[in-house]
PDB file with one MODEL, atoms N, CA, C and O in Angstrom:
MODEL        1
ATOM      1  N   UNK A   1      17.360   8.311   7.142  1.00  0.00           N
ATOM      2  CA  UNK A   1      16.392   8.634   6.102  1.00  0.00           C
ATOM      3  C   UNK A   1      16.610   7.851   4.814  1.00  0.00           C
ATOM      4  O   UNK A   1      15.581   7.511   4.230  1.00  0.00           O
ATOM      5  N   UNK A   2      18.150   7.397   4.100  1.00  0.00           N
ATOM      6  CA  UNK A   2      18.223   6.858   3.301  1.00  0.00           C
ATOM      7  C   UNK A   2      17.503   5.416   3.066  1.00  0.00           C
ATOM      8  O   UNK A   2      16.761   4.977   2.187  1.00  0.00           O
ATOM      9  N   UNK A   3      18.116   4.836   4.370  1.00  0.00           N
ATOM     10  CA  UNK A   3      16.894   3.783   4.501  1.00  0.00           C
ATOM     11  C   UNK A   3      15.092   3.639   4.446  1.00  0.00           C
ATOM     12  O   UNK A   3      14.507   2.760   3.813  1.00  0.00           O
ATOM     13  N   UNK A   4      14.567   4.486   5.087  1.00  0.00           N
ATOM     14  CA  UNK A   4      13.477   4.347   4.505  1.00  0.00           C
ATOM     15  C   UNK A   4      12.871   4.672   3.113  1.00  0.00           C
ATOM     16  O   UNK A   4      11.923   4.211   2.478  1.00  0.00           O
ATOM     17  N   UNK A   5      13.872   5.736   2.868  1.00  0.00           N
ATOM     18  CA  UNK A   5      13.424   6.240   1.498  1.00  0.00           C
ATOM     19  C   UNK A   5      13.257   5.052   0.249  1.00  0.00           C
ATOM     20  O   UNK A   5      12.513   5.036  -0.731  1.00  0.00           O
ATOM     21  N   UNK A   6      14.454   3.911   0.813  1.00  0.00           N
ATOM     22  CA  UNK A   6      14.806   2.744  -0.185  1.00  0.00           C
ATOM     23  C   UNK A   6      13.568   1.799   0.004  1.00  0.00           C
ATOM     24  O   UNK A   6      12.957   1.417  -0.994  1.00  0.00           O
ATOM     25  N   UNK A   7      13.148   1.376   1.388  1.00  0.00           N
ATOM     26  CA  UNK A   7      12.658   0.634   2.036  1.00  0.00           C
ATOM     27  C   UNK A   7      10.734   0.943   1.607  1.00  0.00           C
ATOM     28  O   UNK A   7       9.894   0.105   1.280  1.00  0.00           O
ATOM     29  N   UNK A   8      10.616   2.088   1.743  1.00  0.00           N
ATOM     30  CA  UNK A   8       9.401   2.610   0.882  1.00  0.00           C
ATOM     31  C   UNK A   8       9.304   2.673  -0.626  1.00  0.00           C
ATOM     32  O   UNK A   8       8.250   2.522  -1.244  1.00  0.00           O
ATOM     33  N   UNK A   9      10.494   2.911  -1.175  1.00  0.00           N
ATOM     34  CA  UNK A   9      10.568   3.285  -2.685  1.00  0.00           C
ATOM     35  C   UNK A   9      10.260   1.719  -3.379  1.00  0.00           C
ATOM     36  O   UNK A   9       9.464   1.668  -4.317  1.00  0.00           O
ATOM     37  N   UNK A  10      10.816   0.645  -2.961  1.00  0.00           N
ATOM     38  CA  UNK A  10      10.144  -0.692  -3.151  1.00  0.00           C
ATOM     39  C   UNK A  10       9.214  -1.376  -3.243  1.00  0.00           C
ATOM     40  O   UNK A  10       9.361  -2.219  -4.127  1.00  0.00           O
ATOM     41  N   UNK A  11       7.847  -1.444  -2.494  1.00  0.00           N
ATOM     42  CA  UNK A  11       6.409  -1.240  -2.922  1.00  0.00           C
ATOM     43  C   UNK A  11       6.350  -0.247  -3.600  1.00  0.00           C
ATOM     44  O   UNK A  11       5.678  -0.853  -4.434  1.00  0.00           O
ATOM     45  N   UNK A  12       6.434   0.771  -4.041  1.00  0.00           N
ATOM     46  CA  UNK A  12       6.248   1.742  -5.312  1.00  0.00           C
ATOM     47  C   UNK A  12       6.320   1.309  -6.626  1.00  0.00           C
ATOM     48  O   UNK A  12       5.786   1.399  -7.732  1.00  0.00           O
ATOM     49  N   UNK A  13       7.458   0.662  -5.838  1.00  0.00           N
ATOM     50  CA  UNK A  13       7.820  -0.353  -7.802  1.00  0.00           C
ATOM     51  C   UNK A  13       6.675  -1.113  -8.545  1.00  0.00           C
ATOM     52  O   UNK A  13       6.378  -1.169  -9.738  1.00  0.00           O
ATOM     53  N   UNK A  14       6.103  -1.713  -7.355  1.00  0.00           N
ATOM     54  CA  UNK A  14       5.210  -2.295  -7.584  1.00  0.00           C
ATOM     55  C   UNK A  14       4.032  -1.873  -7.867  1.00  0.00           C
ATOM     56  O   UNK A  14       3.358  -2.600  -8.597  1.00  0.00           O
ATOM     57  N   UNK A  15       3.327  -0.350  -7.291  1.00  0.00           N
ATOM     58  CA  UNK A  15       2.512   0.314  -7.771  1.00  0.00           C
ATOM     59  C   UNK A  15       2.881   0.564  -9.261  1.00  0.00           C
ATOM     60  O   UNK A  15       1.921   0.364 -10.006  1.00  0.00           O
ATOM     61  N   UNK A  16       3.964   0.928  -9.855  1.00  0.00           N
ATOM     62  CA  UNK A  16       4.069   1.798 -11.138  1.00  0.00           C
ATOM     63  C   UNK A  16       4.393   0.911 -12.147  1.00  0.00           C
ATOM     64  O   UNK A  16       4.613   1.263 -13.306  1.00  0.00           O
ATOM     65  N   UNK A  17       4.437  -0.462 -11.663  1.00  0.00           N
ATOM     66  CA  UNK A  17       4.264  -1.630 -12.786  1.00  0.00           C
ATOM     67  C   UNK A  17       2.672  -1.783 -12.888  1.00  0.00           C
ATOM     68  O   UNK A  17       2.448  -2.735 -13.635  1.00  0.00           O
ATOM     69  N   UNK A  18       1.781  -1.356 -12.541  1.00  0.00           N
ATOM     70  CA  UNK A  18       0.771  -1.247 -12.674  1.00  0.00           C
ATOM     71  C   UNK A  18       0.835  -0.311 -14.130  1.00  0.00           C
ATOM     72  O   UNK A  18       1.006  -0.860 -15.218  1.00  0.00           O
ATOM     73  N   UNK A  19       0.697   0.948 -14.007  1.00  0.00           N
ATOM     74  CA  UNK A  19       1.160   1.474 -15.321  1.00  0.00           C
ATOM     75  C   UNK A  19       1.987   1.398 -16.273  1.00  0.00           C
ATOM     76  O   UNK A  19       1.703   1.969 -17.326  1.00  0.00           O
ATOM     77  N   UNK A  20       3.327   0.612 -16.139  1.00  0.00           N
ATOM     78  CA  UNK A  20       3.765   0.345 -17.191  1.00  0.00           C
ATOM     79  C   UNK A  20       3.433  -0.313 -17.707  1.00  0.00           C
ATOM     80  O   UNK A  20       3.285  -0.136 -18.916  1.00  0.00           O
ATOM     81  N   UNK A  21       3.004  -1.879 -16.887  1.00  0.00           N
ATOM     82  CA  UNK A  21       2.381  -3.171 -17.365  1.00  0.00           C
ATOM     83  C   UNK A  21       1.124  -3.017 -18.963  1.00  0.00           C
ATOM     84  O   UNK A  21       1.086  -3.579 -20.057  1.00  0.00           O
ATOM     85  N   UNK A  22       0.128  -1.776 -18.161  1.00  0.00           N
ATOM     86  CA  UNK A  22      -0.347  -0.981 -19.086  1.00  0.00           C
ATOM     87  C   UNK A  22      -0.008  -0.253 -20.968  1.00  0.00           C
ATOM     88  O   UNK A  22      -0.510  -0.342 -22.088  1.00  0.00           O
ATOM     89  N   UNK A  23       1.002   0.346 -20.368  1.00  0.00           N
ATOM     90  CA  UNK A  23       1.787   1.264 -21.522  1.00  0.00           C
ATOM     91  C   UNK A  23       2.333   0.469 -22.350  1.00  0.00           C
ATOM     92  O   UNK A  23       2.243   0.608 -23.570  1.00  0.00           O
ATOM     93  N   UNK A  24       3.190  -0.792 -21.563  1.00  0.00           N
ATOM     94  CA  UNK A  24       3.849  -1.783 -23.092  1.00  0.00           C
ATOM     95  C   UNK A  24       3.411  -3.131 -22.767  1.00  0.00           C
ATOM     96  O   UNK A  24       4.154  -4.094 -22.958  1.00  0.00           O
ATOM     97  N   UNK A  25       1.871  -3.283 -22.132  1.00  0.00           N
ATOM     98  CA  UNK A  25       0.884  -4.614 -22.882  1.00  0.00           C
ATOM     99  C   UNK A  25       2.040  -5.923 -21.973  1.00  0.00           C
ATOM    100  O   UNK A  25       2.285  -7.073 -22.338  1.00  0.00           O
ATOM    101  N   UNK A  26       2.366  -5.445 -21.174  1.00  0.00           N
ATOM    102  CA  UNK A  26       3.380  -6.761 -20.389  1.00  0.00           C
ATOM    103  C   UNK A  26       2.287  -6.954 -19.436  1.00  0.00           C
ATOM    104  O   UNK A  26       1.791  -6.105 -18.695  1.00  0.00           O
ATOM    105  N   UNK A  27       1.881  -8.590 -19.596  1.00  0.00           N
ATOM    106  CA  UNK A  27       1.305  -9.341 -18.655  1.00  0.00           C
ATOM    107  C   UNK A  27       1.778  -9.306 -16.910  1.00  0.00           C
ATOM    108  O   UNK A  27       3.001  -9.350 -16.775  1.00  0.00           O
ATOM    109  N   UNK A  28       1.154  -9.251 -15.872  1.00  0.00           N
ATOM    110  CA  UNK A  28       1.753  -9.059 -14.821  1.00  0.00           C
ATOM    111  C   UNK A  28       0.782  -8.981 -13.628  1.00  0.00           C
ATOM    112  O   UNK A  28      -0.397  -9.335 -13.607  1.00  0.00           O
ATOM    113  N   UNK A  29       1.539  -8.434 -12.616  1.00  0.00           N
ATOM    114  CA  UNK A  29       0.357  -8.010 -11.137  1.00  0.00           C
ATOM    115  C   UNK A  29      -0.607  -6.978 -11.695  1.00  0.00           C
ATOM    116  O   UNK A  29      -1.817  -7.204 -11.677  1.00  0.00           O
ATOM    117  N   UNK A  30      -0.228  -6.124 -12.071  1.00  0.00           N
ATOM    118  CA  UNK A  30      -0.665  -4.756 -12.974  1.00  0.00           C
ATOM    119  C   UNK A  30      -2.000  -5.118 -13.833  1.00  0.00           C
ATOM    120  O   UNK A  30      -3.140  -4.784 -13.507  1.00  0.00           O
ATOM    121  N   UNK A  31      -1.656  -5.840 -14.957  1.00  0.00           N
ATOM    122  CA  UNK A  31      -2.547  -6.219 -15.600  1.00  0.00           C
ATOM    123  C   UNK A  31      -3.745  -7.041 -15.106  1.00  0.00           C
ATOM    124  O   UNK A  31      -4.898  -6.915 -15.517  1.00  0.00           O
ATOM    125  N   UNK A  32      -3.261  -8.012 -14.044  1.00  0.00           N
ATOM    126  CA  UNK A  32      -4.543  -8.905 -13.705  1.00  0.00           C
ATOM    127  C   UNK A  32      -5.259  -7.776 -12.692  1.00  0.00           C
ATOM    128  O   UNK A  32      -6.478  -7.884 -12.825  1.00  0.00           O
ATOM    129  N   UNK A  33      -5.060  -7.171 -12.134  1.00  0.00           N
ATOM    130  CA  UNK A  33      -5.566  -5.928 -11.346  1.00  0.00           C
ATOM    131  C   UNK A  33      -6.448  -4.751 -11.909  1.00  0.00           C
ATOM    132  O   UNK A  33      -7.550  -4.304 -11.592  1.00  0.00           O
ATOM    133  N   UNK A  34      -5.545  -4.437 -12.847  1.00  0.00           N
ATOM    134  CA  UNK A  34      -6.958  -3.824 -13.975  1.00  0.00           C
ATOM    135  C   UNK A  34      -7.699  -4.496 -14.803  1.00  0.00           C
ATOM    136  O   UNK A  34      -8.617  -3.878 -15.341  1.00  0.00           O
ATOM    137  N   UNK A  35      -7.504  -5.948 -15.133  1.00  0.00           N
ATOM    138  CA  UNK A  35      -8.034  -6.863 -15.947  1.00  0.00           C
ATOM    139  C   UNK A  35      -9.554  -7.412 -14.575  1.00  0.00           C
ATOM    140  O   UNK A  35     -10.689  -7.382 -15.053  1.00  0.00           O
ATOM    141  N   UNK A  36      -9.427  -7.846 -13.048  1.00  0.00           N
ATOM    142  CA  UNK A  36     -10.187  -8.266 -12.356  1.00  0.00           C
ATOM    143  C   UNK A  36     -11.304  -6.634 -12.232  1.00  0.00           C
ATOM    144  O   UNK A  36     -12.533  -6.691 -12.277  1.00  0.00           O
ATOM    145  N   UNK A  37     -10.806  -5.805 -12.134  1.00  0.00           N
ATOM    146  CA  UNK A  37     -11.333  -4.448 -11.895  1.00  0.00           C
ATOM    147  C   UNK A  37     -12.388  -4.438 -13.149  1.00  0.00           C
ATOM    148  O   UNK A  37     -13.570  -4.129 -12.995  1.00  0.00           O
ATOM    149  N   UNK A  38     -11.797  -4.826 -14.454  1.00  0.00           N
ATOM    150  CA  UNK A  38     -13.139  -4.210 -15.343  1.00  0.00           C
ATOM    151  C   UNK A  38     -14.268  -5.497 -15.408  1.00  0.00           C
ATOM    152  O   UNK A  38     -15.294  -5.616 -16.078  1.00  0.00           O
ATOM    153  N   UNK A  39     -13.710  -6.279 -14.553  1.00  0.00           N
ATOM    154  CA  UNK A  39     -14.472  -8.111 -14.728  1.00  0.00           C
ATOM    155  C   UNK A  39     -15.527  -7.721 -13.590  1.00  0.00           C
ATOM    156  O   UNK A  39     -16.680  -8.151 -13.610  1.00  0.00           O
ATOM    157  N   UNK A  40     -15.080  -6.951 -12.691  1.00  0.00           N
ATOM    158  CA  UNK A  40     -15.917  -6.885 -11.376  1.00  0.00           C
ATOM    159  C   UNK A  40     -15.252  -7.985 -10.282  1.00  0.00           C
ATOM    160  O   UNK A  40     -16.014  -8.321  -9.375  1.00  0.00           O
ATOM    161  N   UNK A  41     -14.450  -8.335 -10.284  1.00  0.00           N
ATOM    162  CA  UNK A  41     -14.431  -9.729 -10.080  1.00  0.00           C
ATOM    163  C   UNK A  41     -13.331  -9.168  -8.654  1.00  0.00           C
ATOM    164  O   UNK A  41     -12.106  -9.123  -8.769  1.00  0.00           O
ATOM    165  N   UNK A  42     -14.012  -8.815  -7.484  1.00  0.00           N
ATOM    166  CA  UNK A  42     -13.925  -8.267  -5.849  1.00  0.00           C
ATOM    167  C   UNK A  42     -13.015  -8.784  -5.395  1.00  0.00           C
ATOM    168  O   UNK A  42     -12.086  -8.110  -4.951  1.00  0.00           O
ATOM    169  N   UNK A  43     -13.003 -10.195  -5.367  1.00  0.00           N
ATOM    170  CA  UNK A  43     -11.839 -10.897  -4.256  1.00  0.00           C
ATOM    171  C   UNK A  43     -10.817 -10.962  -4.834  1.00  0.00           C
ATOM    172  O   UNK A  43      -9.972 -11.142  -3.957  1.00  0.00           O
ATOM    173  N   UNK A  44     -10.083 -10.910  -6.293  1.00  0.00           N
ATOM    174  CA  UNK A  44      -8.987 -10.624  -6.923  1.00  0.00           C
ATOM    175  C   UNK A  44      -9.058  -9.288  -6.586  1.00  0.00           C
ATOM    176  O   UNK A  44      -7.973  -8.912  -6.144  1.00  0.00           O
ATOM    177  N   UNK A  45      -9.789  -8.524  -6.610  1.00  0.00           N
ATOM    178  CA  UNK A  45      -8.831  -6.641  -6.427  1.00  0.00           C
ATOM    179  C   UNK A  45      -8.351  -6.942  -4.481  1.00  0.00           C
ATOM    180  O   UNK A  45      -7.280  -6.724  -3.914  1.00  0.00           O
ATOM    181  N   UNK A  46      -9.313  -7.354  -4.078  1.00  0.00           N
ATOM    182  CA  UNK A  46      -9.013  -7.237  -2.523  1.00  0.00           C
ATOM    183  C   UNK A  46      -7.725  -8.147  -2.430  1.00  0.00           C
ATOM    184  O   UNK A  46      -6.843  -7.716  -1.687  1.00  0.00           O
ATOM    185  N   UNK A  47      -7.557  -9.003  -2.892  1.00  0.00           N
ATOM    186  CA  UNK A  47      -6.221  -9.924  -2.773  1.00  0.00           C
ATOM    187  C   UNK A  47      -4.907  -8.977  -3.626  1.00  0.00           C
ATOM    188  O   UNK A  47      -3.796  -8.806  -3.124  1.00  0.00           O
ATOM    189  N   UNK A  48      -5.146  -8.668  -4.410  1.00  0.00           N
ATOM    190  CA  UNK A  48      -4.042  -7.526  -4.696  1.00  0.00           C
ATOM    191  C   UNK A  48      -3.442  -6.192  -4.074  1.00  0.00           C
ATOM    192  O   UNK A  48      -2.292  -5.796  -3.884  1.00  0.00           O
ATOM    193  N   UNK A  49      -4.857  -5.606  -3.810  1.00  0.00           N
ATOM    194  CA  UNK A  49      -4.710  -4.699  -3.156  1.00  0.00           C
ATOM    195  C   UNK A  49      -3.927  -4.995  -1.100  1.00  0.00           C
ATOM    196  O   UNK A  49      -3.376  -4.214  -0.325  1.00  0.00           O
ATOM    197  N   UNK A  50      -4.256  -6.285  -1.004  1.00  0.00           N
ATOM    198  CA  UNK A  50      -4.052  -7.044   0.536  1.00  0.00           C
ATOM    199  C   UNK A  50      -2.357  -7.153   0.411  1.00  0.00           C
ATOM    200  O   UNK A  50      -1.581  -6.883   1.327  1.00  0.00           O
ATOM    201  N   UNK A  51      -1.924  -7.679  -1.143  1.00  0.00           N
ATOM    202  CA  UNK A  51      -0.466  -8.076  -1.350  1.00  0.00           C
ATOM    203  C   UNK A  51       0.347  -6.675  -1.220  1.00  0.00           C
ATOM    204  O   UNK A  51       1.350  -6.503  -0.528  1.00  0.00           O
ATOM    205  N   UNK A  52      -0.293  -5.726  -2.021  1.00  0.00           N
ATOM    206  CA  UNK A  52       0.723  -4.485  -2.705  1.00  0.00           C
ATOM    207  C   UNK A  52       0.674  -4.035  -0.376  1.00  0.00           C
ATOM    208  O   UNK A  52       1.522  -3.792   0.483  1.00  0.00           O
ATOM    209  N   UNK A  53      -0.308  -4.128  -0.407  1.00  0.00           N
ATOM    210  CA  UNK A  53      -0.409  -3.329   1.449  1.00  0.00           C
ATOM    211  C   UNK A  53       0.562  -4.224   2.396  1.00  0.00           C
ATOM    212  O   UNK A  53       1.279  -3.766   3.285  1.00  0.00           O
ATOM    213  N   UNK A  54       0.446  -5.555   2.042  1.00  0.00           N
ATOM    214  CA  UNK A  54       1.441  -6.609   3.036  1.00  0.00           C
ATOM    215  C   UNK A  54       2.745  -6.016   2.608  1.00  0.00           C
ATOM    216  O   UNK A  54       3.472  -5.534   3.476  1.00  0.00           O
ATOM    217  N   UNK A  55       3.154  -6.002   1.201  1.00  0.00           N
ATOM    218  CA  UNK A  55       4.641  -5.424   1.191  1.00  0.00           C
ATOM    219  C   UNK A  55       5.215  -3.997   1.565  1.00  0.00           C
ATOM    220  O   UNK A  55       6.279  -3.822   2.157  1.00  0.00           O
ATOM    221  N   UNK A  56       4.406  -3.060   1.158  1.00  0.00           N
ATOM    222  CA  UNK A  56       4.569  -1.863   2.299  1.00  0.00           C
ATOM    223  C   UNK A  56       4.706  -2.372   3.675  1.00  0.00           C
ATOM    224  O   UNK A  56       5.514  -1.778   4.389  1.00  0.00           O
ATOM    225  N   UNK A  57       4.250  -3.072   4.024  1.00  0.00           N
ATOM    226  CA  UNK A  57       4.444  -3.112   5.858  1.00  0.00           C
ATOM    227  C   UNK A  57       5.415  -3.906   5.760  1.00  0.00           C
ATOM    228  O   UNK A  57       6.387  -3.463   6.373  1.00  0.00           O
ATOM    229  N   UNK A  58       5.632  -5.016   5.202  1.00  0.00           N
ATOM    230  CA  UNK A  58       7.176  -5.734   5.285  1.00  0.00           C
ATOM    231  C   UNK A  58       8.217  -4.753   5.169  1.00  0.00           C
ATOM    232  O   UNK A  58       9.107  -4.664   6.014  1.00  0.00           O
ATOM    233  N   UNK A  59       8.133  -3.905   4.012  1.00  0.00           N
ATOM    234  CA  UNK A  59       9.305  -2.867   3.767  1.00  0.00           C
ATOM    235  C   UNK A  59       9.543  -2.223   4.648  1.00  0.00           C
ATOM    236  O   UNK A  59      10.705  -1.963   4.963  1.00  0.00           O
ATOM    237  N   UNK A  60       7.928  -1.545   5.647  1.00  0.00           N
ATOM    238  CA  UNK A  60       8.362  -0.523   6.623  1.00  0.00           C
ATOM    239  C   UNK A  60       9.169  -1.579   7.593  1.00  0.00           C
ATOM    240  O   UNK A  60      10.212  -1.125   8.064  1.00  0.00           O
ATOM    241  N   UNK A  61       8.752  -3.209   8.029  1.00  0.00           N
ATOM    242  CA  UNK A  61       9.642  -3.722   8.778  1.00  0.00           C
ATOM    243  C   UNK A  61      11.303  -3.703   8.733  1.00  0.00           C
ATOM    244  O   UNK A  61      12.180  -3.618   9.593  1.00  0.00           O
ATOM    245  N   UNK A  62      11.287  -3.798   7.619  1.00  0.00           N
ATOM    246  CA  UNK A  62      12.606  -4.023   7.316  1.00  0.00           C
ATOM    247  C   UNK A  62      13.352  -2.858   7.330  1.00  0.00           C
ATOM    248  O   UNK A  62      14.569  -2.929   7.500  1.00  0.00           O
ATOM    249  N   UNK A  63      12.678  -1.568   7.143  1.00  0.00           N
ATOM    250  CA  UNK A  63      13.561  -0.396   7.239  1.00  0.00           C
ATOM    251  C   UNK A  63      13.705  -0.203   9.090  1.00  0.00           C
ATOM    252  O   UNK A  63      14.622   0.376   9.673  1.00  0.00           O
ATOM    253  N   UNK A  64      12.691  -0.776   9.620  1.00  0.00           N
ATOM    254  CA  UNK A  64      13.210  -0.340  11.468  1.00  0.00           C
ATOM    255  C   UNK A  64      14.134  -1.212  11.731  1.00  0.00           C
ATOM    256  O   UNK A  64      15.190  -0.707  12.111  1.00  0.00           O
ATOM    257  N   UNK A  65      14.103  -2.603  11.647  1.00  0.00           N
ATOM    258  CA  UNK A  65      15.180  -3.402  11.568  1.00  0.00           C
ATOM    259  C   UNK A  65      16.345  -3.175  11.639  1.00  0.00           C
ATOM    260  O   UNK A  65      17.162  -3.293  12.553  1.00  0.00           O
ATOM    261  N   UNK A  66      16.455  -2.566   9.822  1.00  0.00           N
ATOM    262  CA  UNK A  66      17.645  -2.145   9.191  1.00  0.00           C
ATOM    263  C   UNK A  66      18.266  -1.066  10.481  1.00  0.00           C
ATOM    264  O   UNK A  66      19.382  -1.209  10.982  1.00  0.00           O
ATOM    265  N   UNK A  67      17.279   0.018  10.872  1.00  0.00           N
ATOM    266  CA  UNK A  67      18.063   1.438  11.606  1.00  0.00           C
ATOM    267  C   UNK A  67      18.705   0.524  12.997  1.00  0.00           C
ATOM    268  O   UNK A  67      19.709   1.055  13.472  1.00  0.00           O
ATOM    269  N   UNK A  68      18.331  -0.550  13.580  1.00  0.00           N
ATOM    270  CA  UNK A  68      18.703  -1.165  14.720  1.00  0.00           C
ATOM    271  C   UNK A  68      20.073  -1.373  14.480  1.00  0.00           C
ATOM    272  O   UNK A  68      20.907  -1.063  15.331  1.00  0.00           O
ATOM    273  N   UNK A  69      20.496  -2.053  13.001  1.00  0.00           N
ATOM    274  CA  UNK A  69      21.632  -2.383  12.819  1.00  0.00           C
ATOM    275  C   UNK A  69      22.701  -1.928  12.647  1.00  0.00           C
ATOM    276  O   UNK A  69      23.757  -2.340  13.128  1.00  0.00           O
ATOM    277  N   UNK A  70      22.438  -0.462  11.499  1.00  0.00           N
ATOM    278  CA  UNK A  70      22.956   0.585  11.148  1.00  0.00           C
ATOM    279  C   UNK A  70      23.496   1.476  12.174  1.00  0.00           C
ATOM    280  O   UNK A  70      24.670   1.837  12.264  1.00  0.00           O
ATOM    281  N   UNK A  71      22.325   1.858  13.096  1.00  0.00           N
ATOM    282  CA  UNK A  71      22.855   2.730  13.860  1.00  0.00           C
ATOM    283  C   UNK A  71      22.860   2.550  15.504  1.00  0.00           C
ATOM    284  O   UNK A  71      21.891   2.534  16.264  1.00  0.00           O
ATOM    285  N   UNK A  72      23.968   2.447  15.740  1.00  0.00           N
ATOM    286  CA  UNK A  72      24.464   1.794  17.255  1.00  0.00           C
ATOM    287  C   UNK A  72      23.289   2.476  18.287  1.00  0.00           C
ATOM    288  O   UNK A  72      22.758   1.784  19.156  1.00  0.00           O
ATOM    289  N   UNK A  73      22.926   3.997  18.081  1.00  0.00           N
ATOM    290  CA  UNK A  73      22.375   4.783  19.216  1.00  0.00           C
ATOM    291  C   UNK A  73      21.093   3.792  18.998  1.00  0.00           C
ATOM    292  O   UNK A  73      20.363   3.951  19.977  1.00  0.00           O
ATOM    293  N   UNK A  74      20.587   2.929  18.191  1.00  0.00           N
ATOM    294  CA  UNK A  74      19.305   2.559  18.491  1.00  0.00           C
ATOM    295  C   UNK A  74      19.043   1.323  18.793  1.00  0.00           C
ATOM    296  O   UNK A  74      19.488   0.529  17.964  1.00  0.00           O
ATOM    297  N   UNK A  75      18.527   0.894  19.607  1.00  0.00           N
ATOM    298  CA  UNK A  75      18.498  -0.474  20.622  1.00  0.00           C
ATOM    299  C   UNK A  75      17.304  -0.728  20.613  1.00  0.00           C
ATOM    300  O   UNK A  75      16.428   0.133  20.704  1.00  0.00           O
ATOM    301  N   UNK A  76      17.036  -2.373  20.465  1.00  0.00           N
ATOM    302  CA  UNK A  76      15.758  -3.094  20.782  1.00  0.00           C
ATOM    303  C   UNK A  76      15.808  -3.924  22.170  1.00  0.00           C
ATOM    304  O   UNK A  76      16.573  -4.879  22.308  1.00  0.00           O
ATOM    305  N   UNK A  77      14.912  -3.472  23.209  1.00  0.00           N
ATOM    306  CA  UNK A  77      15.480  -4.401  24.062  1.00  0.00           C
ATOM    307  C   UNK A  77      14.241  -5.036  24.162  1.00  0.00           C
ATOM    308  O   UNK A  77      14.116  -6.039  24.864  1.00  0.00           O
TER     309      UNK A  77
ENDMDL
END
């Protein structure tokens, strides 16, 4: 469980720089995301929204990975 918890908690980061980016005016993923959002401007939110979703699934990769390595009872054959 520790592992995924880490492995998920990592794209999060990236969600909640969205709001901080906000709160103290720091340029970033965050900002151009709510900056394309009030522009209208579609294929920047879909390309952000495509990135923040690709790294969740990398993370979830990396947390099954990780349990292969960690823990002997689990085998990829």
């Amino acid at each position: 469980p520790v592992v995924t918890v880490i492995a998920l908690g990592i794209p999060t980061i990236f969600g909640g720089a969205i709001i901080t980016e906000q709160v103290f005016k720091v340029n970033g993923l965050g900002q151009l995301l709510i900056t394309a959002i009030y522009a209208n401007d579609l294929p920047m939110v879909q390309t952000l929204a495509f990135i923040f979703a690709a790294l969740t699934v990398l993370f979830n990769l990396i947390a099954d990975l990780l349990y292969g390595i960690l823990d002997p009872r689990i085998r990829y054959d």
